[in-house]
N, C-alpha and C positions, 0 to 999 in steps of 0.2 A: 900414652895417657895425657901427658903433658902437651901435646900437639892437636889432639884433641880438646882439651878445655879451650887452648889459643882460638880455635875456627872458634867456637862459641860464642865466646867472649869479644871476636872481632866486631868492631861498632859498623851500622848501614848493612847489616846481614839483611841479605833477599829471604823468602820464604822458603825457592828450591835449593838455594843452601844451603839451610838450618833443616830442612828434611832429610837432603843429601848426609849432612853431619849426623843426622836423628839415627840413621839407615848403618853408616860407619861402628857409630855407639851399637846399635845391636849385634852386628856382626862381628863385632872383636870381642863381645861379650862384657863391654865396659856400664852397661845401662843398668846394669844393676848397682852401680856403686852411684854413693847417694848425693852424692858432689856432680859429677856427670848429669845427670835426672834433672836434679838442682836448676841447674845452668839451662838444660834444653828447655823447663817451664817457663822459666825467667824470657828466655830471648823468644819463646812464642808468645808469648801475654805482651812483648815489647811489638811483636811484629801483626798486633790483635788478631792473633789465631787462639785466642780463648778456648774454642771447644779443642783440637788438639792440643795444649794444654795440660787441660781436664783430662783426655785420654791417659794420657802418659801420668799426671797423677795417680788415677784410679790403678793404673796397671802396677805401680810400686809396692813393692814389699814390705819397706818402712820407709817412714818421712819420721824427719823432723820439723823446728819450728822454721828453718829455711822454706821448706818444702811450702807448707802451709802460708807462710808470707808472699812466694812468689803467687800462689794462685789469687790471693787477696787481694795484693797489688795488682793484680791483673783484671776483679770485679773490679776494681776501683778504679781502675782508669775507663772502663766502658761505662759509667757513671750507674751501673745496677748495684744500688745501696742495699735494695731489701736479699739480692743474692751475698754483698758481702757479710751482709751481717746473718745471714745462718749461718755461713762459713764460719765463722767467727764463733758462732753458739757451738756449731761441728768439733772443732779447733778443741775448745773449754774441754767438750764431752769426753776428747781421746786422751785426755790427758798433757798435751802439748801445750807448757807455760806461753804467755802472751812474752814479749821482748819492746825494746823500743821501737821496732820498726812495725810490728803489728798494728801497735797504736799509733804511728806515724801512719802509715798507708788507710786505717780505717777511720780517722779523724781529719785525713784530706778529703774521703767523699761523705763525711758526713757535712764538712763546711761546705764543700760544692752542695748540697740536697738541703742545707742549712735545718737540719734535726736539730734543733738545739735540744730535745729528750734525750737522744741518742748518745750525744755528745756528754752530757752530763753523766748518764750512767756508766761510761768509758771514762771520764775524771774520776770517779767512786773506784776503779776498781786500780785505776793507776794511785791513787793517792795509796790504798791500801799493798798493792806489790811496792809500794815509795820508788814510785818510777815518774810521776809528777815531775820532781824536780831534774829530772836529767835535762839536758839542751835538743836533743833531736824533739824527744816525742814532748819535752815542756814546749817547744815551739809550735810543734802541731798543733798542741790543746790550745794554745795563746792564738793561732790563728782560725780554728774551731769558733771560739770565743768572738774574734773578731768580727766575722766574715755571719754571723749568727746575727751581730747587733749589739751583741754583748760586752761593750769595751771595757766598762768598768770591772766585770769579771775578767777579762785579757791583763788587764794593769793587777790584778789580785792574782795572777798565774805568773804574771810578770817577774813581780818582788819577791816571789819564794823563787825564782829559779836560781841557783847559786855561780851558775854563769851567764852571760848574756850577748852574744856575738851582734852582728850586724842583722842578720835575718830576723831575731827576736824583736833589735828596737825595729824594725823595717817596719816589720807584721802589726804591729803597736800602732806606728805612728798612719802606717794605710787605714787600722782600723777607726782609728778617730778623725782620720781625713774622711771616711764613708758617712760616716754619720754628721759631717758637717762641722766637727768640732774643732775652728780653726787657729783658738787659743794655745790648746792643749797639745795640738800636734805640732804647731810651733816652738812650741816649750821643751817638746821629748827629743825635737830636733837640736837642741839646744845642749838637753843633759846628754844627751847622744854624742856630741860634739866633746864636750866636756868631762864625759869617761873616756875619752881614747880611741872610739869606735868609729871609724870611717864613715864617712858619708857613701853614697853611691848613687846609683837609677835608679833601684830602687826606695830611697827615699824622700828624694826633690820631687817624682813623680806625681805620687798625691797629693805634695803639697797644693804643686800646681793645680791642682783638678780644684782644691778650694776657692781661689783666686776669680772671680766673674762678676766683678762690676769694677766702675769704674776707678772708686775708692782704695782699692788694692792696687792701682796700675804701680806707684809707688814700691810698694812690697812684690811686685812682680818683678821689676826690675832690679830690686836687693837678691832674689832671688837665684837671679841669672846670672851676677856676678858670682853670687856663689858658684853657681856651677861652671862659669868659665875656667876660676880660680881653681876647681876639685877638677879641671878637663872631664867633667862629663857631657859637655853639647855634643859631645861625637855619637852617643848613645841618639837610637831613632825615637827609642820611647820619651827619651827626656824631650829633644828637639821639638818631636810630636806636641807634647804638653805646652812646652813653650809658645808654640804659635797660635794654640787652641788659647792660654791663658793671656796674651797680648790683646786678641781680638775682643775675647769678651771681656777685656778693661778696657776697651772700646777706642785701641790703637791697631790700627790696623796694617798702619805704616812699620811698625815691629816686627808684628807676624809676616810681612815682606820681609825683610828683611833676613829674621832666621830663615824664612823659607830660599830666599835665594844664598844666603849662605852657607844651606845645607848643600849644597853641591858642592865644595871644597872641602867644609870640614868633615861631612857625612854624607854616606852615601842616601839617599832619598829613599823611604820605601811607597807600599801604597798608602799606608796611613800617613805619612807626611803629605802625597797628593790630598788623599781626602778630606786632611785637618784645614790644607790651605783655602778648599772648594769649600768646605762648609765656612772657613771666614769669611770670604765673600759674601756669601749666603745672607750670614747673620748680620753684614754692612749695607743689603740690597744692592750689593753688585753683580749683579746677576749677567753681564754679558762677562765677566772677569771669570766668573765659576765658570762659564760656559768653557771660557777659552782653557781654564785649566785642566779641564776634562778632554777639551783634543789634544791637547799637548802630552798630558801624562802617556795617553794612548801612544803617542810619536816617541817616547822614552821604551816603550815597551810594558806598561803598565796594565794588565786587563785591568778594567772598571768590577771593582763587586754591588753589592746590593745596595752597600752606605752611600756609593761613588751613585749608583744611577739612581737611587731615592733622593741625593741631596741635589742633585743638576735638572731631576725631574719637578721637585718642591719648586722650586728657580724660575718654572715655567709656569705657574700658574696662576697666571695673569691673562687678561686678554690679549695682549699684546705681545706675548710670549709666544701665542695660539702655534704660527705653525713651525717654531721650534720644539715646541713641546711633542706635537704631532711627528715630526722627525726624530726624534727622542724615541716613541712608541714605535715606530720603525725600525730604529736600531734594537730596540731591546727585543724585538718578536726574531729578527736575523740574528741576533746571538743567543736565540735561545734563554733571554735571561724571566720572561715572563711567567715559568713554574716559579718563581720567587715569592711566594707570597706578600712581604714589605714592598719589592717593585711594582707588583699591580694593584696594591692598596695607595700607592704612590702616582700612580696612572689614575687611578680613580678617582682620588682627591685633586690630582690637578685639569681631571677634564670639569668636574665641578665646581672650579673657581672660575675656568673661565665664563659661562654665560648659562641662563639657564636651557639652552637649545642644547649641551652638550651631553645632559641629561644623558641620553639614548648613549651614547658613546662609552657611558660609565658605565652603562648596563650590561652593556655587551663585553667588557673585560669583567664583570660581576659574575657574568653566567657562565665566562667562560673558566671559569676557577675552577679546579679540581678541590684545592685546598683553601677554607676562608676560615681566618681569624676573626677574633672580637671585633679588630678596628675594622674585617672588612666591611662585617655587619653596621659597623655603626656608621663607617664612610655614608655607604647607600642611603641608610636610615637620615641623617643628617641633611644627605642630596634631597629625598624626596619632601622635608619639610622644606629644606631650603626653597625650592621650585612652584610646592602647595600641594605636591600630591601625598596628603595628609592620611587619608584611606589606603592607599598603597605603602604607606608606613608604617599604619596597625597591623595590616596585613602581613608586612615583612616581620615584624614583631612577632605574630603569633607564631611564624613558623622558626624564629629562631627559638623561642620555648619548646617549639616541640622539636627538634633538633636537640634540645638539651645542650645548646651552646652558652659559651660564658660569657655572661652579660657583666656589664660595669654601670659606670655614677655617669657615663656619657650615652650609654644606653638607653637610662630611664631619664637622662635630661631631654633626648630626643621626643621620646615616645610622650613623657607630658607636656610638650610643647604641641604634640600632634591634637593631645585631646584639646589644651587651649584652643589653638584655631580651630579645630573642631567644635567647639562650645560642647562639650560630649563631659558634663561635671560628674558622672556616676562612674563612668570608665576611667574618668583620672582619678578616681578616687581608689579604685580596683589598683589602679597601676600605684597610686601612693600607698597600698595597705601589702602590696610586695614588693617595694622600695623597702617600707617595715622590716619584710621580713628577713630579707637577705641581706638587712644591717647596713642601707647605703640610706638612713635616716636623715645619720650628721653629718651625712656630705655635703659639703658647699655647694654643690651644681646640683645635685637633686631637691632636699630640703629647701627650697624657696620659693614656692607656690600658693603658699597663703598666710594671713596671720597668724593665725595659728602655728602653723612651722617655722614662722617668723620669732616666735617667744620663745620657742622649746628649743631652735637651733644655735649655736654658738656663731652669736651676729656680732663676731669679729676680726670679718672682713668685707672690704667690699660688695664682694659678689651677692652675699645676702643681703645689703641695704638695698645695692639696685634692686634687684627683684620684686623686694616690695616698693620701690617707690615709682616706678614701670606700671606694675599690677593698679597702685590711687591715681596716678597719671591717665592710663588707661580709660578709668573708669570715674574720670571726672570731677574725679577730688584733690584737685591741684593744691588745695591748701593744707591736708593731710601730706601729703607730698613732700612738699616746702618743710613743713614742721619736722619729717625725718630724717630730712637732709641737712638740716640745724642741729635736731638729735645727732647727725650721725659725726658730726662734727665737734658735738660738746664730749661725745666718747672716745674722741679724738683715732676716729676707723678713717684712715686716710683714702679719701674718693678718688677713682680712678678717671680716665676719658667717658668710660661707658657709665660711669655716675652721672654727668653733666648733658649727655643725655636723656638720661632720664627725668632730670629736674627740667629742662629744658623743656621735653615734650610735659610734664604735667603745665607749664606758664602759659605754654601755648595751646595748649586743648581750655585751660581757662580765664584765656585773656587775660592773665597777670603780666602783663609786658613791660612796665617798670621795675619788677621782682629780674624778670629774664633778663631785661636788660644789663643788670649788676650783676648778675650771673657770667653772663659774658665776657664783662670787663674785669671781672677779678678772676677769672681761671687761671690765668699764664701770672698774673703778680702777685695772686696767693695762695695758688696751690704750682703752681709750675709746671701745667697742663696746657700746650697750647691748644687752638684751634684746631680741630681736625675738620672733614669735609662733611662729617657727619652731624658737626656742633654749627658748619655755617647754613646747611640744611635746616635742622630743629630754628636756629635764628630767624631763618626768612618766612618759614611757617608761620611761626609764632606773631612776623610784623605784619602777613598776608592778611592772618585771621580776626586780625584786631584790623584791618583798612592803612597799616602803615605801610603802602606799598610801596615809593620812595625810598624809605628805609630800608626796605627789605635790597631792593634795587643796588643803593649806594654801598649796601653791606657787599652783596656779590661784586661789586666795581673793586672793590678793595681787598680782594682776598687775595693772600701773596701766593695763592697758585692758581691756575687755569680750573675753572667748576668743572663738577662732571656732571651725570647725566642725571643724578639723582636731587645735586643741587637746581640744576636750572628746569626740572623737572617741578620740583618745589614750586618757584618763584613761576612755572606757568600757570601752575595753581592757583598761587596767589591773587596773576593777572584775571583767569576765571571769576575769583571771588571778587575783585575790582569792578573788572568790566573795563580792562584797561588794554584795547583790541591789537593798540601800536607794538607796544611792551611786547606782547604774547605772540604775535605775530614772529619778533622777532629772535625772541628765545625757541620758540619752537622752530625756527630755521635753522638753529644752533642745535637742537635735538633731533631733527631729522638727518644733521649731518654724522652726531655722535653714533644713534642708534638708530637704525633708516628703518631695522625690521620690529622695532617695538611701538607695541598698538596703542599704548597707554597715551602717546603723543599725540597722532592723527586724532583719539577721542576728546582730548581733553580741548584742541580746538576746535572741533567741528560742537563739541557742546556750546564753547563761549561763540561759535559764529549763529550757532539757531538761537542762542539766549537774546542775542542783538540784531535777533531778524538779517541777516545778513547771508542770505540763502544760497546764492550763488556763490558767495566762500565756502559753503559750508559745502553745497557741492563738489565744489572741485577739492576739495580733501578726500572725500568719500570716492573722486574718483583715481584719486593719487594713491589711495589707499588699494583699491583695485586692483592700479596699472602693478603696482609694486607685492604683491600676491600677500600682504597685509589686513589679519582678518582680528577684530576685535573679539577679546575672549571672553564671554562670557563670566557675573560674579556669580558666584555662589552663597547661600543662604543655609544655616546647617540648624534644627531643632530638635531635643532629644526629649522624646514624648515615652514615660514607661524599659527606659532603659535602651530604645531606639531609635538611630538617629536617623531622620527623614533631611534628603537633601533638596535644593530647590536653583534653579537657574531662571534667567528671565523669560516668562513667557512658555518654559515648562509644563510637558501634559505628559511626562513618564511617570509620574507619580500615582499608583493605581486609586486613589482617592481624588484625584488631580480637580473632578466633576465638580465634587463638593465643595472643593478649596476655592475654586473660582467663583463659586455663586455664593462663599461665604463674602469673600472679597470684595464681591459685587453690591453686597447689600450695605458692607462697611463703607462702601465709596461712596453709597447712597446716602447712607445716615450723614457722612463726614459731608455732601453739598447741600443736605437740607440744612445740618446746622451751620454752614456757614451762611446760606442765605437769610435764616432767619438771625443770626449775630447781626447780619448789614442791617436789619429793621427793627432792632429792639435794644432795650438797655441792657445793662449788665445785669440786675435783679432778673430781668424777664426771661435770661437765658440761663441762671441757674437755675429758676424757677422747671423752665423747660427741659436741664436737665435731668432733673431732681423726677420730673413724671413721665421722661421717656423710656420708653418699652424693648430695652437694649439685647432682651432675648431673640430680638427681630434679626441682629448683628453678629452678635458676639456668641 
């Protein structure tokens, strides 16, 4: 009997072992005693053979509360809460008292499923057996508590427990590192220290997880002496944290450091590769992650999903393009593309790079078996990104009827579709089931109009911009101004994408001495430099108003190389001038950037027919040719009765198309008589004329 329990109990048992052993126990006639039983449930629930298990339960004679705890422990590791807990109900019914270990094991998946209902009714009935204050299951409820969100309840389980080992403060102080509270877990680390209770890995761990900006580097560093002093950097999870908490205090030099000194002191696992790939990442060193990603492979490390989503992120730049593309190469040869995170990862970085890649993203979209929220909203996000605004709603509708789970970046999408769509009924439809499913006071959806402007809690930036984008927009620069004065008397600290948007309201209304202090005080009084989007909005802004010099000596001066969007601008600008040298020359500069975008060959083939200059303006149109460069058509969207009728130039799909043009015709009519009779009459004689013309003719 004795040599039999030993094979049971031996730790790394295979399955045809513990069968082979299951098989022995029948045959000597030993499976009836309840200790033997015991043990075979035990190491099957460990080896997750749950249902034989359950066999071997059901076929017993008597159990006790062992019996019952193994099979619980055994729900509860395959994380089926609603089977542990009938068990549990079961358990009550037979008469088998609960133990510490019961509510140990059923308080561990209730914090994995985070019931915090469940949880509580299982403190009710431990308090009443006064089994609360023991150390095993008081520690369970303490981390029940924690792991729920409930710390201040963990700290009140805390204080009654009448002893309190390491695992108790551990559980404590991870739980007030979760919720951010960097005071308080500092402090417990302290009284921790100060009772007698060791430190460990598990407790510097979360610390560190608090620690991510730069202001802590300081306390990072007290940090890690500690832990050199306790010898825990040997630990991978502490190591790990360390180099993750160097970088985001925005030393990156550090997290080198532990990272190459993990090789002597500790052995490296993959999350040490992947902690070091994502500092890179979060430095923009993006050929450095690259390299750590071949290397790890050269140690023997496979790549997981974190490994090829963060090397993948890395790429999605233009300039990345066909490492990125080698990247989706490797990931289809290893079979890593049923991942869902890696092809939401693929998808996202073929849509940063241009919008031709569009199609590219499509085709790992459709080829998903399995798609998440974000895949859905990758897509959704690509096709406003691009314009294909119709193909958004559309993608929308069918994730509703899918009955997939939407989010606040969901319906930030989808009301951006109805904006460029000018479609004010259907974003109205889409904001009254924003409503409903309670993403009202989200900061990304709630900012769509004044009104959700008053009722939202506008205490952060992303709600100011929005509304002051929305008066910008729509030509009320002075409104604008005013709530970005507002937004600073309520002292809501403006972001990059603030000053954009004050920017564009200066320059849609020629306030250019407003813009221009704008400018100058971003980086000396908010601490915001320049970005390429603020010297964009700048050149516009001096285009629109004829300061085109200005705009000129602004781009001369900028401390990086313009890109396409800047010089883009300023050829604009030259258009609105009439400044043929300038434009000429910037557009040779954009034709070198981006050779396959049309918006360039148009905008000077316009300024060369504005200045009669026919033969330039030819040989664009036939540069554009040679180079299989075809201008794309705008679009025009009007929503008549709740449907939107769409329009292009020179469009006859529209089955009313007859009328529209012969209404047009007569407007164009009306618009050349009154201009000719404005040339021959005063200004009385033309209100006059107004005042008795027959506009039913027109209109």
């Amino acid at each position: 009997m004795q040599k039999l329990h030993s094979l049971i109990r031996t730790s790394h048992i295979t399955l045809p072992y513990l069968q082979a052993t299951h098989c022995l126990a029948i045959k000597s006639g030993s499976i009836s005693d309840l200790y033997t039983s015991n043990n075979l449930i035990t190491a099957y629930s460990k080896c997750a053979q749950l249902p034989l298990a359950l066999q071997l339960f059901d076929k017993m004679p008597q159990r006790d509360t062992v019996s019952w705890n193994a099979v619980i422990s055994g729900y509860v590791n395959t994380a089926d809460l609603d089977s542990t807990w009938q068990l549990l109900n079961a358990m009550r019914v037979s008469g088998h008292a609960f133990d510490n270990h019961t509510f140990g094991s059923t308080l561990k998946g209730v914090a994995r499923a985070q019931r915090l209902e469940l949880g509580q009714q299982l403190h009710s009935v431990m308090i009443k057996m006064r089994l609360n204050e023991n150390v095993f299951s008081g520690s369970a409820l303490l981390d029940m508590y924690a792991k729920c969100g409930r710390v201040d309840d963990a700290l009140v389980v805390f204080r009654y427990m009448p002893e309190c080992n390491y695992v108790s403060w551990n559980t404590l102080i991870a739980g007030y590192s979760r919720v951010g509270d960097l005071d308080m877990a500092f402090w417990l680390m302290r009284c921790q220290e100060l009772e007698g209770v060791g430190i460990d890995d598990g407790t510097v761990s979360p610390l560190l997880t608090l620690l991510d900006g730069v202001r802590f580097y300081s306390l990072v560093m007290q940090l890690h002496c500690k832990i050199v002093k306790h010898g825990l950097e040997a630990f991978n999870i502490v190591c790990n944290a360390i180099i993750t908490a160097y970088s985001e205090c925005c030393s990156l030099q550090d997290a080198e450091r532990v990272f190459v000194g993990a090789v002597t002191v500790t052995c490296r696992d993959l999350v040490t590769w992947n902690s070091m790939l994502a500092a890179y990442l979060l430095h923009k060193k993006e050929n450095l992650a690259f390299d750590v990603f071949i290397e790890m492979q050269s140690f023997g490390f496979e790549p997981d999903d974190y490994s090829y989503t963060g090397v993948i992120s890395g790429c999605s730049i233009k300039e990345h393009k066909s490492r990125g593309e080698s990247l989706h190469g490797l990931v289809i040869k290893r079979g890593a593309e049923v991942s869902v995170p890696v092809s939401n990862a693929l998808i996202a970085m073929y849509l940063g790079f241009d919008n031709r890649c569009m199609e590219d993203a499509l085709r790992i979209f459709f080829s998903m078996d399995v798609k998440d929220c974000c895949t859905w909203n990758s897509v959704l996000a690509g096709y406003v990104q691009v314009g294909r605004s119709e193909d958004a709603l559309r993608l929308f509708v069918q994730v509703r009827s899918l009955f997939v789970e939407i989010d606040d970046y969901t319906f930030s999408a989808v009301i951006r579709c109805c904006s460029d769509l000018a479609t004010l009924q259907l974003g109205q439809q889409v904001h009254v089931l924003s409503l409903k499913v309670g993403f009202d006071t989200n900061k990304y959806v709630g900012k769509d109009a004044k009104k959700c402007f008053e009722t939202t809690s506008n205490d952060n930036a992303i709600i100011w911009n929005s509304i002051i984008f929305g008066y910008a927009q729509h030509g009320q620069g002075n409104i604008a101004l005013e709530l970005f004065y507002l937004m600073r008397e309520k002292k809501v600290k403006p972001d990059h994408i603030t000053f954009v948007a004050v920017l564009t309201a200066c320059s849609h209304n020629g306030l250019v001495e407003e813009g221009r202090k704008i400018i100058q005080s971003m980086e000396s009084d908010f601490g915001i430099p320049l970005r390429m989007e603020h010297y964009a909005c700048a050149v516009d802004l001096y285009g629109r108003a004829g300061y085109l010099e200005e705009g000129k000596a602004l781009v001369e001066t900028m401390p990086f190389e313009p890109d396409a969007m800047v010089l883009r601008t300023l050829l604009g600008a030259c258009r609105s001038c009439g400044n043929i040298e300038l434009a000429s020359h910037v557009a040779k500069m954009l034709l070198v950037l981006e050779p396959e975008d049309h918006s360039t060959y148009v905008l000077l083939s316009d300024l060369y027919g504005r200045l009669k200059m026919w033969d330039e303006k030819a040989s664009v149109t036939r540069l554009m040719r040679e180079r299989g460069v075809k201008k794309v058509p705008g679009w025009s969207w009007i929503e008549v009765k709740n449907k939107v009728h769409a329009f292009n130039a020179e469009d006859h799909s529209h089955p009313q198309s007859k009328e529209i043009y012969e209404l047009l015709l007569q407007l164009k009519e009306g618009i050349m008589l009154f201009d000719n009779f404005v040339g021959q009459t005063s200004l009385l004689q033309c209100l006059d004329f107004l005042d008795g013309y027959d506009y039913q003719n027109f209109l």
